[in-house]
C-alpha angles and dihedrals in degrees: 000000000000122000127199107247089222098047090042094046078051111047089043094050077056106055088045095047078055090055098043096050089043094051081057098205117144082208106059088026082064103042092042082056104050083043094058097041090052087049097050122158118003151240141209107151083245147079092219149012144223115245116196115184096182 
């Protein structure tokens, strides 16, 4: 299955950001944050990836 790298880097800042805000915690709200601004947009070198469930 092939996955697009911008819908997948998406979809995956989002669960996180879920995760963050549920755990509702200032302190790892803030970190995660400071973490996700620093990383910004990224790179694979792809388009797309090869997911392989098996």
């Amino acid at each position: 299955m092939t996955v697009d790298l911008d819908d997948f880097l998406e979809a995956d800042r989002a669960f996180h950001t879920v995760l963050v805000k549920v755990a509702a915690n200032p302190i790892l709200d803030s970190v995660y944050g400071s973490l996700r601004d620093r990383q910004g947009p990224q790179s694979a070198g792809g388009d797309a990836i090869e997911m392989n469930p098996g």
